[in-house]
C-alpha positions as CSV (number, residue, x, y, z in Angstrom):
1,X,218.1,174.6,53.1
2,X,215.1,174.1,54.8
3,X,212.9,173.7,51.7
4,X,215.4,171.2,50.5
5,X,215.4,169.0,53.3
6,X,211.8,168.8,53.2
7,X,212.0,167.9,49.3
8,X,214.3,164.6,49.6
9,X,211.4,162.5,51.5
10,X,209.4,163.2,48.4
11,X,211.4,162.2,46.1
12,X,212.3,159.3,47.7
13,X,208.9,158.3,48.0
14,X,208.3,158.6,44.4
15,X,211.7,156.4,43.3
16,X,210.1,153.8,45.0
17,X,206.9,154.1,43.8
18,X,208.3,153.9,40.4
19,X,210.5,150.6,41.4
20,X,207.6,149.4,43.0
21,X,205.7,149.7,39.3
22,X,207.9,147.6,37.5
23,X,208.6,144.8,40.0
24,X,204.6,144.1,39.8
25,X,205.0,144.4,36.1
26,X,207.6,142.1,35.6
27,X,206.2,138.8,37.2
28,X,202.8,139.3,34.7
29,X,205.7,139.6,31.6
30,X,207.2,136.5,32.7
31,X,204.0,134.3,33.3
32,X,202.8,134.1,29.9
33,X,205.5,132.4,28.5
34,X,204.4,129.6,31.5
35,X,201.0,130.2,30.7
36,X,201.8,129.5,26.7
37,X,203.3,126.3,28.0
38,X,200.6,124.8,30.0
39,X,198.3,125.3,26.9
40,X,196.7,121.7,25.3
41,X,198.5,122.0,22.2
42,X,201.9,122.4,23.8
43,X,200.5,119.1,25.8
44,X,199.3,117.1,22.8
45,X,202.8,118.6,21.0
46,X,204.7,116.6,24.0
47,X,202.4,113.6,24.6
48,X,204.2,110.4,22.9
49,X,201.9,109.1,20.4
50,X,199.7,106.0,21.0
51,X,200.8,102.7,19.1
52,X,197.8,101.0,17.3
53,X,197.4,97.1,18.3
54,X,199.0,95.0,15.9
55,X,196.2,93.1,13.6
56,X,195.8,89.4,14.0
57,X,197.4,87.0,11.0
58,X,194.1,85.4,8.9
59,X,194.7,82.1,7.4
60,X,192.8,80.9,4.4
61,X,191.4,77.1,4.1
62,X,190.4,77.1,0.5
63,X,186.8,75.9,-0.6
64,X,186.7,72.9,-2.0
65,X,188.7,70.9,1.1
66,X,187.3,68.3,2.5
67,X,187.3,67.3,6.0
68,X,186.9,63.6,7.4
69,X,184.7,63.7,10.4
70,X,182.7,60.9,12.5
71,X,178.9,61.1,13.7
72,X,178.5,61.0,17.4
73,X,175.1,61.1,17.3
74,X,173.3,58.5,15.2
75,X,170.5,59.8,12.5
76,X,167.6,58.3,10.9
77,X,164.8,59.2,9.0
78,X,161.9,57.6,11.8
79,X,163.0,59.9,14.6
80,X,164.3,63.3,13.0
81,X,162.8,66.1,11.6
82,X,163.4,69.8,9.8
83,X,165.6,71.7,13.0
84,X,167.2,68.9,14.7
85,X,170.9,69.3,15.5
86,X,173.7,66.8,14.1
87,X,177.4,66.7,16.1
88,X,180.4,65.3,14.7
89,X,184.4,65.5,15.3
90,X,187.4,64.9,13.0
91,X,189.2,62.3,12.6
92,X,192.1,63.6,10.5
93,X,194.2,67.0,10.5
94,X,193.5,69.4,7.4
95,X,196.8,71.4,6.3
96,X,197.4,74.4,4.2
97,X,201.2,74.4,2.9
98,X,203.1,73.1,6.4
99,X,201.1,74.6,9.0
100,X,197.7,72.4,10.5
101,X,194.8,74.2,10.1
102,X,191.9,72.4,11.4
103,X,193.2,69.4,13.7
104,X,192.2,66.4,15.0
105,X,189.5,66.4,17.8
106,X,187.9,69.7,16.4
107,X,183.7,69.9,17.0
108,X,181.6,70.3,14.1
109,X,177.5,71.1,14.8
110,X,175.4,70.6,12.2
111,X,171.5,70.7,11.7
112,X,168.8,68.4,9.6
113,X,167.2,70.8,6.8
114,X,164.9,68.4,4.6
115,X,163.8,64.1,5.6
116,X,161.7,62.2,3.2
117,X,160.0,59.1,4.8
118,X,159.7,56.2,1.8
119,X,157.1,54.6,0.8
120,X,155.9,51.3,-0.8
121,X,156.4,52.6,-4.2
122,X,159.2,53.7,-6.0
123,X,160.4,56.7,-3.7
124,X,163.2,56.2,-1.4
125,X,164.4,57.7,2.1
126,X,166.2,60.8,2.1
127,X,168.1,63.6,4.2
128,X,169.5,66.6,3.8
129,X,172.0,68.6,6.5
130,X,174.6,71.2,6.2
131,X,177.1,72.1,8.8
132,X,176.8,75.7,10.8
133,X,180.0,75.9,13.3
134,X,182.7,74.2,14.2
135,X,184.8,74.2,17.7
136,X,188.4,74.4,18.2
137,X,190.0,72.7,21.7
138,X,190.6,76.2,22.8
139,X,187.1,77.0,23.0
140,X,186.7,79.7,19.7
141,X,184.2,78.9,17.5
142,X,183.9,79.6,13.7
143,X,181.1,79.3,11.4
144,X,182.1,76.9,8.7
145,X,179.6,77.1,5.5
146,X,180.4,73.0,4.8
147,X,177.8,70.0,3.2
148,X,178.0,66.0,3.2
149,X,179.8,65.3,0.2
150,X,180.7,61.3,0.8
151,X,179.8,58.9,3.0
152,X,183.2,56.8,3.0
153,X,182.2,53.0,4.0
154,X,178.9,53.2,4.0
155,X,177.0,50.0,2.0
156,X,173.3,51.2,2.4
157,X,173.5,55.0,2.1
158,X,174.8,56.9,-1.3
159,X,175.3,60.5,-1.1
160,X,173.7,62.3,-4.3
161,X,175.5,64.8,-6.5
162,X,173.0,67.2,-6.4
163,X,175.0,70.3,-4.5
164,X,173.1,69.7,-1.2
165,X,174.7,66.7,0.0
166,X,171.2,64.8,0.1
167,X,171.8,61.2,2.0
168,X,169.6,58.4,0.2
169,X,169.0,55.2,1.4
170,X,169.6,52.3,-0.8
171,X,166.3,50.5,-2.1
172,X,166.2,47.0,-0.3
173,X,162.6,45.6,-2.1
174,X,164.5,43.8,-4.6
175,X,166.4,42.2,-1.7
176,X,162.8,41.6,0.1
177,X,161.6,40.1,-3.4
178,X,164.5,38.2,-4.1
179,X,164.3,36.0,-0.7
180,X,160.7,36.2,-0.9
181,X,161.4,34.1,-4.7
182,X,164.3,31.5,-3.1
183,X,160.9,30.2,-0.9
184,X,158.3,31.3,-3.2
185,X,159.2,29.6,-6.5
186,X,160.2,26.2,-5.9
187,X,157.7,26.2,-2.7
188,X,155.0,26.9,-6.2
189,X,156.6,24.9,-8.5
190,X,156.7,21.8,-5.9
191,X,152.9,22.3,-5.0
192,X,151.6,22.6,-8.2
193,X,153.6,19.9,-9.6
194,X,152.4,17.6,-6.6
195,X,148.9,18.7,-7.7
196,X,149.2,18.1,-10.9
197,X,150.4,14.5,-10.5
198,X,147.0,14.0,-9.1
199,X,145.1,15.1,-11.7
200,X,147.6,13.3,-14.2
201,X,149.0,16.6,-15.8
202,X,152.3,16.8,-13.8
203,X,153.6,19.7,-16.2
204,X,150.8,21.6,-16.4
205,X,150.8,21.5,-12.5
206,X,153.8,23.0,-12.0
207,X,153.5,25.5,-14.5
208,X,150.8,26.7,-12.4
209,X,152.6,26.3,-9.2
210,X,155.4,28.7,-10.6
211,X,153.1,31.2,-11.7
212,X,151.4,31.5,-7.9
213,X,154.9,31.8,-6.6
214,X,156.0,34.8,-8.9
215,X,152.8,36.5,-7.9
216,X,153.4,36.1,-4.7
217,X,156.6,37.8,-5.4
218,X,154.9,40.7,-6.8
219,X,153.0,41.3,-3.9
220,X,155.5,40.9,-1.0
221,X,157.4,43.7,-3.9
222,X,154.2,45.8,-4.1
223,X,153.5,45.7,0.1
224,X,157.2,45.8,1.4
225,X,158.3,49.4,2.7
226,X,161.4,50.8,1.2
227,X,164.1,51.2,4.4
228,X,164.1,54.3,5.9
229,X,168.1,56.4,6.5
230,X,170.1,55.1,9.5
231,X,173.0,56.1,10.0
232,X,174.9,54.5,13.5
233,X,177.4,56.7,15.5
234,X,181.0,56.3,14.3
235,X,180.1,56.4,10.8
236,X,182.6,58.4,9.1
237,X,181.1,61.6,7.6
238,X,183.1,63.3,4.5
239,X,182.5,67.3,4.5
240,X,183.5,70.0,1.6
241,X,183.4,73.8,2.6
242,X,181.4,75.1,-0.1
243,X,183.4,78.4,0.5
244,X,186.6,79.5,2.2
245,X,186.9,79.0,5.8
246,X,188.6,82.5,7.6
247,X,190.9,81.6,10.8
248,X,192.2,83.7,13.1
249,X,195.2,83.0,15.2
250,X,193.7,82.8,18.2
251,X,191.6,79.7,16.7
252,X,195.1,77.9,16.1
253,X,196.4,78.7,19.3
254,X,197.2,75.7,21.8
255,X,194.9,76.0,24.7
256,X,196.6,77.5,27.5
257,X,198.2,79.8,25.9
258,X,198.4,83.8,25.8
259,X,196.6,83.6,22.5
260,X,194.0,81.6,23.0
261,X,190.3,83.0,24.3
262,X,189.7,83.2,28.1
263,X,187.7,79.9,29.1
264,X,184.1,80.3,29.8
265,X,182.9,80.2,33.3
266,X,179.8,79.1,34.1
267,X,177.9,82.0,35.9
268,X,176.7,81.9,39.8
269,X,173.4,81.2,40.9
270,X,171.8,79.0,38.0
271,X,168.7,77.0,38.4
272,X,169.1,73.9,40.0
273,X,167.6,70.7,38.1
274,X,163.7,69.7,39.4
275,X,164.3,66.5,41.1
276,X,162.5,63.7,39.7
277,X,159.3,62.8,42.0
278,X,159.8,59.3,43.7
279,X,157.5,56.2,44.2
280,X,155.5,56.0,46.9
281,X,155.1,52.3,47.9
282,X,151.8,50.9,48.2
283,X,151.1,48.1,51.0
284,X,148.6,45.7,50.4
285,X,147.3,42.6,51.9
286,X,148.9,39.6,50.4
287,X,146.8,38.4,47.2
288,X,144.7,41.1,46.5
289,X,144.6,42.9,43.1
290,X,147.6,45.2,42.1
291,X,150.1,44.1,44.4
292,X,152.9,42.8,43.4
């Protein structure tokens, strides 16, 4: 009895050293399932998938179309050179099928590429330009690959059919020689005739006097300059895209709206114009040189 009462606390011990095993086994057995779930790929397998932005609608303005603009800027041939910049505006809405693609009030920039200057022989004035972008009333711009096809109105300017939309100033010598002849000839023909009665060949005398008087028509023809390209502002400028033009929507969207482009705003701290210097009086005794 003795040797069994002194056995049972040892085996106690040991039942619950065996318990005490498999409780700190079981927690490890049950963590890698959680462990299996907090992986990435069970994260990415339960994220929702992202949802691409929708594309924007293009519309198409074929080439070929022609758009009615007006110069608000005038251009001549005197002043302006290879570079210089040319700004229009329509004047009338361009539609594809029932929707307005390029409407009225639109901004269209151009530049000068080639000027001739005439001379006093047979070569006329001349100017070439092409248009480079063109401004919607929202504010987004578009490059527009456009040339002068017509000048609609115009009495002194033709546009040639060359594929460059090159602006030539009609020729006005003949116009110079023909008012230069309404004086000329009978102003001759009078003298010479008066002359002639003098010497007793009246005929003769006038022959002569109309002969000076077409020479002198020659030379105000040989010496008068042709007319050099001016074109006033408000002179209605006809353009054809020599390619199609690409919209977007938001170049059709009213401005305002949630498709339209965020107005620009100017940014702070821009250099402030350099006043202009004023003039200093000058005082000076009455009647001496300079004052006025």
């Amino acid at each position: 009895m003795g040797n069994a009462a002194r056995l049972l606390p040892a085996i106690a011990l040991g039942a619950m050293t065996v318990a005490g095993a498999g409780f700190a086994q079981s927690p490890g057995e049950s963590s890698a399932p959680a462990q299996a779930a907090s992986s990435p790929a069970a994260s990415s397998a339960q994220a929702p998938d992202a949802t691409p932005a929708p594309a924007q609608k293009s519309y198409i303005v074929p080439a070929g179309t022609k758009v009615l603009l007006q110069l608000q800027s005038a251009i001549d041939t005197k002043s302006a050179k290879p570079g210089d910049g040319v700004y229009l505006s329509s004047v009338f809405p361009v539609t594809v099928g029932n929707r307005v693609m390029i409407p009225v009030g639109v901004y269209v920039q151009g530049v000068v590429d080639r000027v001739i200057h005439p001379d006093r022989g047979s070569r006329k004035a001349q100017l070439d330009m092409h248009f480079t972008s063109m401004i919607f009333p929202n504010g987004s711009v578009v490059e527009i690959p456009g040339v002068v096809d017509a000048l609609p109105g115009a009495r002194k300017q033709t546009v040639k059919d060359d594929g460059e939309g090159t602006i030539q100033q009609d020729g006005d010598k003949g116009r110079n020689a023909g008012e230069t002849a309404k004086i000329a000839l009978p102003a001759g023909g009078g003298i010479g005739t008066i002359g002639g009665a003098q010497s007793g060949h009246p005929i003769v005398g006038g022959l002569a006097g109309l002969g000076a008087g077409a020479a002198a028509v020659g030379l105000v023809s040989l010496f008068t300059r042709n007319a050099d390209v001016d074109i006033p502002t408000g002179t209605q400028v006809e353009m054809e895209l020599q390619r199609p033009l690409i919209l977007e929507q938001e170049n059709l969207a009213a401005p305002g709206s949630a498709a339209a482009p965020a107005p620009l705003v100017p940014a702070p701290g821009q250099p402030r114009p350099i006043a202009k210097p004023g003039h200093t009086q000058i005082l000076c005794p009455p009647g001496s040189l300079g004052c006025r």
